[in-house]
N, CA, C and O atoms as a Maestro MAE file, in Angstrom:
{
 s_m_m2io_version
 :::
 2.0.0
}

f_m_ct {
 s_m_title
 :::
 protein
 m_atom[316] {
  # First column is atom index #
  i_m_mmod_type
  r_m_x_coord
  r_m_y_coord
  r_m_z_coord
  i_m_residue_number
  s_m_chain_name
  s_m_pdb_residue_name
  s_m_pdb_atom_name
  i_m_atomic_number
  :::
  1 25 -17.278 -14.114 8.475 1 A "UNK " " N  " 7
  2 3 -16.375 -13.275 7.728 1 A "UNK " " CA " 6
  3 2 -15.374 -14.108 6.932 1 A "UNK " " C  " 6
  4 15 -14.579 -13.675 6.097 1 A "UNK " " O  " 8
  5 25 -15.481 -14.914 7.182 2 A "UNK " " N  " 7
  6 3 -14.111 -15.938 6.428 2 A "UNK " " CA " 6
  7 2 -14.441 -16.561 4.953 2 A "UNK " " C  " 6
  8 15 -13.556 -16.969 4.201 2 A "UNK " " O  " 8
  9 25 -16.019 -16.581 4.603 3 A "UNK " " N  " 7
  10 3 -16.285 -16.125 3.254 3 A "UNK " " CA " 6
  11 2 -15.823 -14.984 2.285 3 A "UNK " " C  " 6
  12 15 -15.623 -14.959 1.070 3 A "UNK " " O  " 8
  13 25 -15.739 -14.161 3.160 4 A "UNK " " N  " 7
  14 3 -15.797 -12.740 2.255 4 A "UNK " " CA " 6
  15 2 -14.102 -12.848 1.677 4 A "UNK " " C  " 6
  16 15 -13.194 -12.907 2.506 4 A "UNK " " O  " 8
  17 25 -13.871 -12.860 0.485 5 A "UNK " " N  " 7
  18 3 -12.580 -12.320 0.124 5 A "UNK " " CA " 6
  19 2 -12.060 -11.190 0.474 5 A "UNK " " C  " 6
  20 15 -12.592 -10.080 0.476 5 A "UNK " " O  " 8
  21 25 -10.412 -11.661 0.939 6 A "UNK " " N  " 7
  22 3 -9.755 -11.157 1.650 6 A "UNK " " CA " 6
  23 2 -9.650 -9.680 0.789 6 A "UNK " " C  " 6
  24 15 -9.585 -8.698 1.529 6 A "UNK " " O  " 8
  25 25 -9.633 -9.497 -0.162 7 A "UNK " " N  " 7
  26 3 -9.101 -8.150 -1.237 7 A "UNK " " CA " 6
  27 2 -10.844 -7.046 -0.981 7 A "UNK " " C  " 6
  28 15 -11.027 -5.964 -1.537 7 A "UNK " " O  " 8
  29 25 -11.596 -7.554 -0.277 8 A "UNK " " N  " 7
  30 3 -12.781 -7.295 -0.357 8 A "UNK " " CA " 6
  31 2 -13.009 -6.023 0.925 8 A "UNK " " C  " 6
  32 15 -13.046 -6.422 2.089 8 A "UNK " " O  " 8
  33 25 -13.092 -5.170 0.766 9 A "UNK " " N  " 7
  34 3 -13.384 -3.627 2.281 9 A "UNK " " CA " 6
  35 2 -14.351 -4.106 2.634 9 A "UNK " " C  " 6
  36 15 -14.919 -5.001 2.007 9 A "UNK " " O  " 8
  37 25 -14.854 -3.501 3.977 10 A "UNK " " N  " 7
  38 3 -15.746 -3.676 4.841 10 A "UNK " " CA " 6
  39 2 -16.291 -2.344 5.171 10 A "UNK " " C  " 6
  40 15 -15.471 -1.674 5.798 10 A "UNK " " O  " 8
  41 25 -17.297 -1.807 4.971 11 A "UNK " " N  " 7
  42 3 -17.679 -0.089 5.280 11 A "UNK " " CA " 6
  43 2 -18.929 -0.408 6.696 11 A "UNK " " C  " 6
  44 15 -19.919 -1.007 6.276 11 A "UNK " " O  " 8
  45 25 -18.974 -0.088 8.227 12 A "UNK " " N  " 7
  46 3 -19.391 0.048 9.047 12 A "UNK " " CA " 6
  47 2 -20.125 1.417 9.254 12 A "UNK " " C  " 6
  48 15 -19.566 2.503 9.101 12 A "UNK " " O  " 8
  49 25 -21.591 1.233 9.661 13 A "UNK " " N  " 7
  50 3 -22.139 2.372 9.856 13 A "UNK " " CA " 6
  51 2 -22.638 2.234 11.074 13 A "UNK " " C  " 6
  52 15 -22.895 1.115 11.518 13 A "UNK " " O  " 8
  53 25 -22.867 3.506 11.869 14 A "UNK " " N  " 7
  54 3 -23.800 3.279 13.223 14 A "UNK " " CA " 6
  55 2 -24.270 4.227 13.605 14 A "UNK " " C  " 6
  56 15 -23.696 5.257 13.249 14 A "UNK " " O  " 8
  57 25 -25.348 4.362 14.378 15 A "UNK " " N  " 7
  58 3 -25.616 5.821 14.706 15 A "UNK " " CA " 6
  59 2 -25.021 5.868 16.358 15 A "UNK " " C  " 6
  60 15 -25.696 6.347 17.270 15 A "UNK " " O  " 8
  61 25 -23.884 5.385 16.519 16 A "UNK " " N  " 7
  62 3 -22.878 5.749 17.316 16 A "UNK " " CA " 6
  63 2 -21.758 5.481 17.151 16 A "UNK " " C  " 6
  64 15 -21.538 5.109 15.998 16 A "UNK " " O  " 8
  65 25 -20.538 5.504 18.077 17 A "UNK " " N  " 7
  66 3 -18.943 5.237 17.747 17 A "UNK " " CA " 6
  67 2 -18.868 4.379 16.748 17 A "UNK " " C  " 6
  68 15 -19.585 3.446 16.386 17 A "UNK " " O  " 8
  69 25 -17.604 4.975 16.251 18 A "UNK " " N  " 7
  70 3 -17.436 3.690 15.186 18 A "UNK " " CA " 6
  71 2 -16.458 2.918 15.434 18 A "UNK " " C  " 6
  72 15 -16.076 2.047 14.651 18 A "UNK " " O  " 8
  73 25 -15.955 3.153 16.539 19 A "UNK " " N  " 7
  74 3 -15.030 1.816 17.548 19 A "UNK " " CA " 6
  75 2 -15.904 0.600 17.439 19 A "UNK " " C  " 6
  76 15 -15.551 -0.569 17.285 19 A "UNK " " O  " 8
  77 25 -17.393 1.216 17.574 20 A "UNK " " N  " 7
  78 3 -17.976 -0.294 18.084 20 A "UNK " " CA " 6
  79 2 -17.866 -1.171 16.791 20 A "UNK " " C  " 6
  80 15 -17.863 -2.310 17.256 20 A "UNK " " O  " 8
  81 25 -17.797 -1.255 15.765 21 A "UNK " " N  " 7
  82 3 -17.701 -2.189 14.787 21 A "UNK " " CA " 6
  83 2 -16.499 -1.838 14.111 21 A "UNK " " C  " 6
  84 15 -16.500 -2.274 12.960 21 A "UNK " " O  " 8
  85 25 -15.520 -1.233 14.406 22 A "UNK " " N  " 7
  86 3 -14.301 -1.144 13.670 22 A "UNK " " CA " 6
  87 2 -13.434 -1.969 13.732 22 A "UNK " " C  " 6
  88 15 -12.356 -1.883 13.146 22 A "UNK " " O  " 8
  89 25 -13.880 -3.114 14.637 23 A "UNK " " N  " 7
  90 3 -12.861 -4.575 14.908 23 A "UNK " " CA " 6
  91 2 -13.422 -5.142 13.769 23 A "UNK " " C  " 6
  92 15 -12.557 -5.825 13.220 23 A "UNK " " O  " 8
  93 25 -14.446 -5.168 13.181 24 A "UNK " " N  " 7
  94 3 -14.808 -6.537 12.162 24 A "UNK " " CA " 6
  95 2 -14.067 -6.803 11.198 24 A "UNK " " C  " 6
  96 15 -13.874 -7.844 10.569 24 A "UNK " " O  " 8
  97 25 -13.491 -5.364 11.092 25 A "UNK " " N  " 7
  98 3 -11.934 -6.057 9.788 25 A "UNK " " CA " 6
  99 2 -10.504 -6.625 10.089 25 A "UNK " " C  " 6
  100 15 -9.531 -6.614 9.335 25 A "UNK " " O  " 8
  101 25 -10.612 -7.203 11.561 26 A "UNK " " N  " 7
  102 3 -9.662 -7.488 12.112 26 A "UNK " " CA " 6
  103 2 -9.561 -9.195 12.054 26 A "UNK " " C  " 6
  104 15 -8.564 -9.906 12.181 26 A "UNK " " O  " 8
  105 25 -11.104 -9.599 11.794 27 A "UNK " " N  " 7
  106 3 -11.397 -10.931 11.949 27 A "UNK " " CA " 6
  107 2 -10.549 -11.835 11.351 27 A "UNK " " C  " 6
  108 15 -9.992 -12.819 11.838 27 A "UNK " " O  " 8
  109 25 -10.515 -11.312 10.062 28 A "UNK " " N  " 7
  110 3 -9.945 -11.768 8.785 28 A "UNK " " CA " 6
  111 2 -8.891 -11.206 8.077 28 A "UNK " " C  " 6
  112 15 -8.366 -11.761 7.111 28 A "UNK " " O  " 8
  113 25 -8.409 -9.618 8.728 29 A "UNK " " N  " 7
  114 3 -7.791 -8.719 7.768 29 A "UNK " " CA " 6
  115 2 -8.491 -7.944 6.580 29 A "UNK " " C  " 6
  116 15 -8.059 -7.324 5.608 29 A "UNK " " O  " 8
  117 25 -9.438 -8.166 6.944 30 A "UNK " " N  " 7
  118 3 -9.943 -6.938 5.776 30 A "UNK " " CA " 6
  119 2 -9.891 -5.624 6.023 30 A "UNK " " C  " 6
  120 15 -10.309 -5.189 7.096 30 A "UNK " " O  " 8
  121 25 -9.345 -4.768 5.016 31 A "UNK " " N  " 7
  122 3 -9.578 -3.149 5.068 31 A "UNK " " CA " 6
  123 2 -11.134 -2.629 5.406 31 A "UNK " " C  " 6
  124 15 -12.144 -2.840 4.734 31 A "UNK " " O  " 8
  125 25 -11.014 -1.902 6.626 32 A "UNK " " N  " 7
  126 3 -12.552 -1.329 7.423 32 A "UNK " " CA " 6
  127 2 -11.961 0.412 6.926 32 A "UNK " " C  " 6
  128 15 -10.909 1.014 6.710 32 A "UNK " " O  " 8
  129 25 -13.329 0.623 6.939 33 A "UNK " " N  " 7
  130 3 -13.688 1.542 7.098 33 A "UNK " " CA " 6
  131 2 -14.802 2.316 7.811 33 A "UNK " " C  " 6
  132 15 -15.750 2.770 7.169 33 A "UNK " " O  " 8
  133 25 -14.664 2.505 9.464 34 A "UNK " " N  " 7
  134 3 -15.380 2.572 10.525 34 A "UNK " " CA " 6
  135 2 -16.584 4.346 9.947 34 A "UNK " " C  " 6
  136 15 -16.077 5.410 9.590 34 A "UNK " " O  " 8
  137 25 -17.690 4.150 10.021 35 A "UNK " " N  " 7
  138 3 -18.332 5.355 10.397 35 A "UNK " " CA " 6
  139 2 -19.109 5.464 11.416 35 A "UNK " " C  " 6
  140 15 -19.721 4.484 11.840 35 A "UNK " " O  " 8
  141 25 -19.200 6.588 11.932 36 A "UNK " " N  " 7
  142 3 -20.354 7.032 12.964 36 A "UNK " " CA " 6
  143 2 -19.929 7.949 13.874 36 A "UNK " " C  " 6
  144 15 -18.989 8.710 13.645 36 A "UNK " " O  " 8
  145 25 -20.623 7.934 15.009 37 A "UNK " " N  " 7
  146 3 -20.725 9.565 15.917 37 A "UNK " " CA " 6
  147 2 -19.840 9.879 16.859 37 A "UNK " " C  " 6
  148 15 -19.845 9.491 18.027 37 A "UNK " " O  " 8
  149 25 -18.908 10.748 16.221 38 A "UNK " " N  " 7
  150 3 -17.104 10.719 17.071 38 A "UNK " " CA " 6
  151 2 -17.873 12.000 17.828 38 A "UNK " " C  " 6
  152 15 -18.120 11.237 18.762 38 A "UNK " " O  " 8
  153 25 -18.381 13.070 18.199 39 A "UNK " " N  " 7
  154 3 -18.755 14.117 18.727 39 A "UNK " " CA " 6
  155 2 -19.993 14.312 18.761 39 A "UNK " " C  " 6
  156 15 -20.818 14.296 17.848 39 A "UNK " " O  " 8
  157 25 -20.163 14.598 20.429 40 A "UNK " " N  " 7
  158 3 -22.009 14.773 20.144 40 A "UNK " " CA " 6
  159 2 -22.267 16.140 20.336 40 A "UNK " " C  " 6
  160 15 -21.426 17.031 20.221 40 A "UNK " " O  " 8
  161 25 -23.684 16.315 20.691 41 A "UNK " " N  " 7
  162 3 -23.829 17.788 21.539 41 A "UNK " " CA " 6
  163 2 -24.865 18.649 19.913 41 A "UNK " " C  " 6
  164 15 -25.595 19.624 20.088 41 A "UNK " " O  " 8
  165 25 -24.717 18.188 18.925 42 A "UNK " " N  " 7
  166 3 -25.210 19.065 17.660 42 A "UNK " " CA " 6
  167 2 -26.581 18.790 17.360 42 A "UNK " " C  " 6
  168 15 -27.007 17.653 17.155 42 A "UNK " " O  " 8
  169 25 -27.291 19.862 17.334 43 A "UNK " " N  " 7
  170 3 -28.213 19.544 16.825 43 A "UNK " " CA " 6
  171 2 -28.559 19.774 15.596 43 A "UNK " " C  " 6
  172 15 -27.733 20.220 14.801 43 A "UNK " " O  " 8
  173 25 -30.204 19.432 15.134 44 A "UNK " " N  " 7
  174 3 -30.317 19.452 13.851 44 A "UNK " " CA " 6
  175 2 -31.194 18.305 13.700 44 A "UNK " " C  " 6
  176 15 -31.341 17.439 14.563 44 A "UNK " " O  " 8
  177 25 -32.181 18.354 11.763 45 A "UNK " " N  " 7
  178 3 -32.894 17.376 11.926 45 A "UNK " " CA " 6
  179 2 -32.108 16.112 11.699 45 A "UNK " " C  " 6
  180 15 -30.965 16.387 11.336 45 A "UNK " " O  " 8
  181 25 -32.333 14.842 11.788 46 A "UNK " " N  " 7
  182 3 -32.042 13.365 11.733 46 A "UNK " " CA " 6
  183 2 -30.694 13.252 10.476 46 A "UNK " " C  " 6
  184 15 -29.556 12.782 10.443 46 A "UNK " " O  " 8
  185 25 -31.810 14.139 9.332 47 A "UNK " " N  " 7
  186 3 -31.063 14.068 7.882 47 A "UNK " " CA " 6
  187 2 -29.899 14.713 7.878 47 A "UNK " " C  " 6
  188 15 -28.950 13.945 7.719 47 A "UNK " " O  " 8
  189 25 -29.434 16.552 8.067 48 A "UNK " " N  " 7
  190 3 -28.972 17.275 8.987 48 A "UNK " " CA " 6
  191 2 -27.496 16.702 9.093 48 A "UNK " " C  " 6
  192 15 -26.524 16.721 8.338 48 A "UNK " " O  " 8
  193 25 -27.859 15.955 10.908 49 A "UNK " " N  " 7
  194 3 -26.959 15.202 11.478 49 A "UNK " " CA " 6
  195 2 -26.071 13.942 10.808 49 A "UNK " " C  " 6
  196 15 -24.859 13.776 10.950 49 A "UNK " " O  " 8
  197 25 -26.744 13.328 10.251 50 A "UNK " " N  " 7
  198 3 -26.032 12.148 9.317 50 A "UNK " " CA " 6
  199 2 -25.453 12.613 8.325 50 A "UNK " " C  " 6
  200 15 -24.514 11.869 8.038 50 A "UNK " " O  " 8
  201 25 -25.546 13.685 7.472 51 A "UNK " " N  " 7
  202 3 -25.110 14.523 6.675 51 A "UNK " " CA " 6
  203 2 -23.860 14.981 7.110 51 A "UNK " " C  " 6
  204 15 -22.907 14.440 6.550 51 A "UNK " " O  " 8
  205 25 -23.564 15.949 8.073 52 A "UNK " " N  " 7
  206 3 -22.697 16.492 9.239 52 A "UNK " " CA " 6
  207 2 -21.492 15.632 9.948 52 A "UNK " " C  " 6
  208 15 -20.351 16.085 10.042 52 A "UNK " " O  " 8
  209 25 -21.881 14.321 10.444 53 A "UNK " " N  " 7
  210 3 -21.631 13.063 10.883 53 A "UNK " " CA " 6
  211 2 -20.713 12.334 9.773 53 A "UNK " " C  " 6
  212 15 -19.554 11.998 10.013 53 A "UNK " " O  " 8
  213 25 -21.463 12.090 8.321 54 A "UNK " " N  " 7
  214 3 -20.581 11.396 7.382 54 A "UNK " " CA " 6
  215 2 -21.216 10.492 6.998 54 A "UNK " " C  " 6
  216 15 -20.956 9.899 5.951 54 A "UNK " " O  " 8
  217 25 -22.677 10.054 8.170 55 A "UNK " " N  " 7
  218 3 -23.247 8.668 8.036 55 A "UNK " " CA " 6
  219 2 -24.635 8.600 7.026 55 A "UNK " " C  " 6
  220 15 -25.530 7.757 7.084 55 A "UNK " " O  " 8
  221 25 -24.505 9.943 5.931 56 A "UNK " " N  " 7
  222 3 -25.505 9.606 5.508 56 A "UNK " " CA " 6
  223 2 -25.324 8.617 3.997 56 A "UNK " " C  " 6
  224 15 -24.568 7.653 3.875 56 A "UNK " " O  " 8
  225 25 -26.383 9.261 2.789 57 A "UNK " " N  " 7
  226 3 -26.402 7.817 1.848 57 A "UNK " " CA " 6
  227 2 -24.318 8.665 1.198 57 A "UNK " " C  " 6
  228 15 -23.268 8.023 1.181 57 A "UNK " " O  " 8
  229 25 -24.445 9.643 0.937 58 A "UNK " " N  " 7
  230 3 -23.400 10.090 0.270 58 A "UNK " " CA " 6
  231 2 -22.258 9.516 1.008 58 A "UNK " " C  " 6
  232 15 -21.413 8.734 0.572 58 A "UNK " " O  " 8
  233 25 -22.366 10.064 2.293 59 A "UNK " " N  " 7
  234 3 -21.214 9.960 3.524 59 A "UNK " " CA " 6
  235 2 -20.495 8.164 3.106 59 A "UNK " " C  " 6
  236 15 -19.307 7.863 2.995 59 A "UNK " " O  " 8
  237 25 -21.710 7.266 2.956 60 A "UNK " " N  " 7
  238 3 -21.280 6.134 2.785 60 A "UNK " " CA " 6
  239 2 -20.511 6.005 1.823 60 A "UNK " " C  " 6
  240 15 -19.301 6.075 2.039 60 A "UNK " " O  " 8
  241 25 -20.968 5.797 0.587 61 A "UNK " " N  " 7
  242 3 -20.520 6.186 -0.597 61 A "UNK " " CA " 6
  243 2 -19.077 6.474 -0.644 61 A "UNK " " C  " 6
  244 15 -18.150 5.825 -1.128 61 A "UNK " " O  " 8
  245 25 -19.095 7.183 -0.255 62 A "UNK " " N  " 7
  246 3 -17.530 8.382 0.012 62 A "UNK " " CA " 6
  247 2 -16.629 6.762 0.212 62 A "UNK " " C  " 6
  248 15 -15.805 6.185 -0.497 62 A "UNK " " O  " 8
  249 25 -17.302 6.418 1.596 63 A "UNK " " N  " 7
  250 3 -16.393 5.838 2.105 63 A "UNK " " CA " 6
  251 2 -16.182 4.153 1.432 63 A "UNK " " C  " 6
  252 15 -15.189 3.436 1.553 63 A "UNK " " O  " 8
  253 25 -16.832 4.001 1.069 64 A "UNK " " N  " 7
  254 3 -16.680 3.005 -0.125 64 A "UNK " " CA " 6
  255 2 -15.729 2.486 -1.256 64 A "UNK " " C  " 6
  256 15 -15.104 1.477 -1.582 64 A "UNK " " O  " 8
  257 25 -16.095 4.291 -1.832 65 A "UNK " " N  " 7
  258 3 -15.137 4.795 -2.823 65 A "UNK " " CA " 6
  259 2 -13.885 4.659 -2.168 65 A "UNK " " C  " 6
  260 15 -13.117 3.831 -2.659 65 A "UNK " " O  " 8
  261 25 -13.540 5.240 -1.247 66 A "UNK " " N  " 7
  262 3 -11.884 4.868 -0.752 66 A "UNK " " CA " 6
  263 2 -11.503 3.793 -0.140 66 A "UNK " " C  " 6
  264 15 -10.347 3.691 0.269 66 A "UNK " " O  " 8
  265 25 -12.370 2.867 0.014 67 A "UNK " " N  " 7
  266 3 -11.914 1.191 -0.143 67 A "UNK " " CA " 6
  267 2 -11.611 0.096 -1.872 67 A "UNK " " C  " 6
  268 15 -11.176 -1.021 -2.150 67 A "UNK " " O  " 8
  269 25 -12.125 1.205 -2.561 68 A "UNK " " N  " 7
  270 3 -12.576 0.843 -3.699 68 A "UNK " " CA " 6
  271 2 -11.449 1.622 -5.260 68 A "UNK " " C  " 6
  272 15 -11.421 2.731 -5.795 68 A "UNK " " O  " 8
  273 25 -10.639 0.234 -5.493 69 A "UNK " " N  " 7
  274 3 -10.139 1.143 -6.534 69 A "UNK " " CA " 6
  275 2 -10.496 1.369 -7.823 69 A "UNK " " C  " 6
  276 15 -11.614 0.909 -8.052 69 A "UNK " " O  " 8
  277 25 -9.914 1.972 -8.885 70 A "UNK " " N  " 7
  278 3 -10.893 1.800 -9.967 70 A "UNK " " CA " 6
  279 2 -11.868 2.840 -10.273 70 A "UNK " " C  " 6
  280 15 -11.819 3.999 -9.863 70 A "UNK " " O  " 8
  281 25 -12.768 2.322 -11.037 71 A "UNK " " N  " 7
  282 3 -13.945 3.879 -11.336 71 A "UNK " " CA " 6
  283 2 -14.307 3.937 -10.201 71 A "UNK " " C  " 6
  284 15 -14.352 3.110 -9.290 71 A "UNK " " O  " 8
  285 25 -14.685 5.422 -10.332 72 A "UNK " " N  " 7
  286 3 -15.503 6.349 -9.250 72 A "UNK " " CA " 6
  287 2 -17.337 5.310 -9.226 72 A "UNK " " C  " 6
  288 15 -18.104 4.797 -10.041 72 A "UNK " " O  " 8
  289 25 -17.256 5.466 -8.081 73 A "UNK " " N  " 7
  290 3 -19.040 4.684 -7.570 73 A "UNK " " CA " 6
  291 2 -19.757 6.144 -8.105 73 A "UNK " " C  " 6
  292 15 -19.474 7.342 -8.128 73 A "UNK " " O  " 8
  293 25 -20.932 5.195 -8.541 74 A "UNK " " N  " 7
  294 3 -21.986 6.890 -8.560 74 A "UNK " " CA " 6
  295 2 -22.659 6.594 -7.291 74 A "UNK " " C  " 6
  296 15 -22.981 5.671 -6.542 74 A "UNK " " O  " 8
  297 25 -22.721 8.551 -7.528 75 A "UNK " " N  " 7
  298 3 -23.252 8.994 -6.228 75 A "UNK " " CA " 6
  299 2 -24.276 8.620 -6.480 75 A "UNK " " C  " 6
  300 15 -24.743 8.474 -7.610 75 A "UNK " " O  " 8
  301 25 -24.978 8.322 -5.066 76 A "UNK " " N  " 7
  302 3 -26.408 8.630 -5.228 76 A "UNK " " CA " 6
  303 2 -27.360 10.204 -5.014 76 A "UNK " " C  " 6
  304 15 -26.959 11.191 -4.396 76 A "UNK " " O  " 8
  305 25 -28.408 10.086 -5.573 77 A "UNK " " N  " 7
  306 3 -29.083 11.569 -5.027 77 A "UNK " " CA " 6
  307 2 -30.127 11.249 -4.173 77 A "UNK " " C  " 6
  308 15 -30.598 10.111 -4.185 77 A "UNK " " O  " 8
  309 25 -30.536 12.085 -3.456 78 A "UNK " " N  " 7
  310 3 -31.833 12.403 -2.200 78 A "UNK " " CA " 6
  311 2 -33.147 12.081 -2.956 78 A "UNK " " C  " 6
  312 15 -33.617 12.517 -4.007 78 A "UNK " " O  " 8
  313 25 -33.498 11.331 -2.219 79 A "UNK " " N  " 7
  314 3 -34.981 10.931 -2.712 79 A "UNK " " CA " 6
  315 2 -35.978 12.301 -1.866 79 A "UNK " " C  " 6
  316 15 -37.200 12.349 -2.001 79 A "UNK " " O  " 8
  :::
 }
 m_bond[315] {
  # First column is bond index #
  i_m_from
  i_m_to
  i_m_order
  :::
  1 1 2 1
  2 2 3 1
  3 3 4 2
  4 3 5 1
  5 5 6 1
  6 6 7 1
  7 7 8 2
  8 7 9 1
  9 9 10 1
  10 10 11 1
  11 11 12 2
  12 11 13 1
  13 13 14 1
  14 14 15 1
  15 15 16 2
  16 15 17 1
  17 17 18 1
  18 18 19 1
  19 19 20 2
  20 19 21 1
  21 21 22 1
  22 22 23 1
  23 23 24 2
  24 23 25 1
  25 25 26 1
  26 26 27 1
  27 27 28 2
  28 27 29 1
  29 29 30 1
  30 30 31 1
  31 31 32 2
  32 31 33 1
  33 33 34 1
  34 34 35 1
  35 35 36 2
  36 35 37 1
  37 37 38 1
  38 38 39 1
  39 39 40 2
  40 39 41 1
  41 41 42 1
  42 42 43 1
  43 43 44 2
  44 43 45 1
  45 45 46 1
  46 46 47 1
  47 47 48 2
  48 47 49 1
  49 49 50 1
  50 50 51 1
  51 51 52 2
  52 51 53 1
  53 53 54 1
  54 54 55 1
  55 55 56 2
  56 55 57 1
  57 57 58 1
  58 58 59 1
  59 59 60 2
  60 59 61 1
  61 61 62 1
  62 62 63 1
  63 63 64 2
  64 63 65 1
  65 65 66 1
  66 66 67 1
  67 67 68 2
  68 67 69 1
  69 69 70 1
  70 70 71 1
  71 71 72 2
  72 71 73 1
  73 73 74 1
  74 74 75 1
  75 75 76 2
  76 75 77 1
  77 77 78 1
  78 78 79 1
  79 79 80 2
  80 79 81 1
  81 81 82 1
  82 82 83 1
  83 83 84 2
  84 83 85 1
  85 85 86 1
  86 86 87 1
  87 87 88 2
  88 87 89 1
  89 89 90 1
  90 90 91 1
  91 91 92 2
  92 91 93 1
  93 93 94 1
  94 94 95 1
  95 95 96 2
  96 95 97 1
  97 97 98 1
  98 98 99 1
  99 99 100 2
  100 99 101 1
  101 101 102 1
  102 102 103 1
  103 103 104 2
  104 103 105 1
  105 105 106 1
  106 106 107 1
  107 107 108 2
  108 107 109 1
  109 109 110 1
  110 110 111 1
  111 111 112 2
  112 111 113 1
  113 113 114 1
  114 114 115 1
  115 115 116 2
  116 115 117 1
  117 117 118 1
  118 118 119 1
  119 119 120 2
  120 119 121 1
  121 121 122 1
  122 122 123 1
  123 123 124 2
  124 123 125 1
  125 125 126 1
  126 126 127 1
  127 127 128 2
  128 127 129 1
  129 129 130 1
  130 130 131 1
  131 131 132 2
  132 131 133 1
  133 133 134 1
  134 134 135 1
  135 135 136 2
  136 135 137 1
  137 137 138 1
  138 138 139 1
  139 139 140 2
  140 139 141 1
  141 141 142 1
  142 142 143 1
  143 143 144 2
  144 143 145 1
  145 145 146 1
  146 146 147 1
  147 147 148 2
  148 147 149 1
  149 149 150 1
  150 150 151 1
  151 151 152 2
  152 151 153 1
  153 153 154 1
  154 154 155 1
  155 155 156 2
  156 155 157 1
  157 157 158 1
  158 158 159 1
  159 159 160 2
  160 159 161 1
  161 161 162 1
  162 162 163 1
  163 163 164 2
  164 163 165 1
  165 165 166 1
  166 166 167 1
  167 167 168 2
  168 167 169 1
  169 169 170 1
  170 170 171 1
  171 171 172 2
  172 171 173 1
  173 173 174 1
  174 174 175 1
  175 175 176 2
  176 175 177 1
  177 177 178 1
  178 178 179 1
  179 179 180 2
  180 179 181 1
  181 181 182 1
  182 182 183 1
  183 183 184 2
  184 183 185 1
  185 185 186 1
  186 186 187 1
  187 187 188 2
  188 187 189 1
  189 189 190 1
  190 190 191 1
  191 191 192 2
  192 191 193 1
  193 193 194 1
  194 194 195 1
  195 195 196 2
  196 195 197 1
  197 197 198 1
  198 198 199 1
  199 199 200 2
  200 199 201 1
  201 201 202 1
  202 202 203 1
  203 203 204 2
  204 203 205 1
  205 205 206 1
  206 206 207 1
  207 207 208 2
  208 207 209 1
  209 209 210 1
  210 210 211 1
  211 211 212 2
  212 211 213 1
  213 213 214 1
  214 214 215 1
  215 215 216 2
  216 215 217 1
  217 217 218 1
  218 218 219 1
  219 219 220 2
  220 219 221 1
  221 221 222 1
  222 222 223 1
  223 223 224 2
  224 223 225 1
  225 225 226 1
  226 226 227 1
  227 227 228 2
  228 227 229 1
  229 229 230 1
  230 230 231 1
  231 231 232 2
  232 231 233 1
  233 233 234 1
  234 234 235 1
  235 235 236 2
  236 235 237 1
  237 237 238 1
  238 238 239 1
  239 239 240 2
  240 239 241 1
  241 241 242 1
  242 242 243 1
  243 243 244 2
  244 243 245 1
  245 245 246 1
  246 246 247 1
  247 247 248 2
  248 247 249 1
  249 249 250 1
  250 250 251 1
  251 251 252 2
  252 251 253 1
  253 253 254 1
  254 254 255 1
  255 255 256 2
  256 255 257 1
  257 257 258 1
  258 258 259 1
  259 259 260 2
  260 259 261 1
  261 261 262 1
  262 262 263 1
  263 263 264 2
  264 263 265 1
  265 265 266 1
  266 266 267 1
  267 267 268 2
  268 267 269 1
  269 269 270 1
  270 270 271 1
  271 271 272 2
  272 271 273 1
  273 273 274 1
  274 274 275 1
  275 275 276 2
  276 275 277 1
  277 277 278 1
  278 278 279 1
  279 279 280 2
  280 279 281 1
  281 281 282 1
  282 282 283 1
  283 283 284 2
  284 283 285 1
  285 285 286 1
  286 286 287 1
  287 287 288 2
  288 287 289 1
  289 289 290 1
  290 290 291 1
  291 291 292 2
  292 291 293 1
  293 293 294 1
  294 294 295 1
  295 295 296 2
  296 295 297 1
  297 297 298 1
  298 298 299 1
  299 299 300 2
  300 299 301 1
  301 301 302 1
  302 302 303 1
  303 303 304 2
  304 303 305 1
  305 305 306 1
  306 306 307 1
  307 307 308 2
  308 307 309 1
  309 309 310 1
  310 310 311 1
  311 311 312 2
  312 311 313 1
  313 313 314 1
  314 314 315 1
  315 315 316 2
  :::
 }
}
């Protein structure tokens, strides 16, 4: 991590807590932005759930964008 410039976000995904990698911006001080599965119990298909969750391609995105100043990121669309 001590490559990465310091002015530079960090966006974490998991298909669980996002405690578990929400230290990595601590290494160095970089702005994190933790995602993944704060509540379980829901069902639904795979796509669904990550959708729901935050962790899908958009969900990321999102969270990108608010590490990110400046123009808006394009979204992506569903293949």
């Amino acid at each position: 991590m001590a490559d990465v410039p310091s002015h530079c976000g960090i966006v974490t995904v998991i298909d669980g807590h996002p405690v578990t990698l929400a230290w990595l911006g601590s290494v160095h001080g970089h702005r994190t932005r933790s995602l993944g599965v704060e509540h379980f119990g829901q069902t639904g298909t795979l796509a669904d759930l990550y959708r729901h969750l935050g962790i899908d391609a958009q969900g990321i995105v999102k969270a990108a964008q608010a590490l990110t100043p400046g123009r808006l990121l394009r979204h992506l669309r569903a293949v």
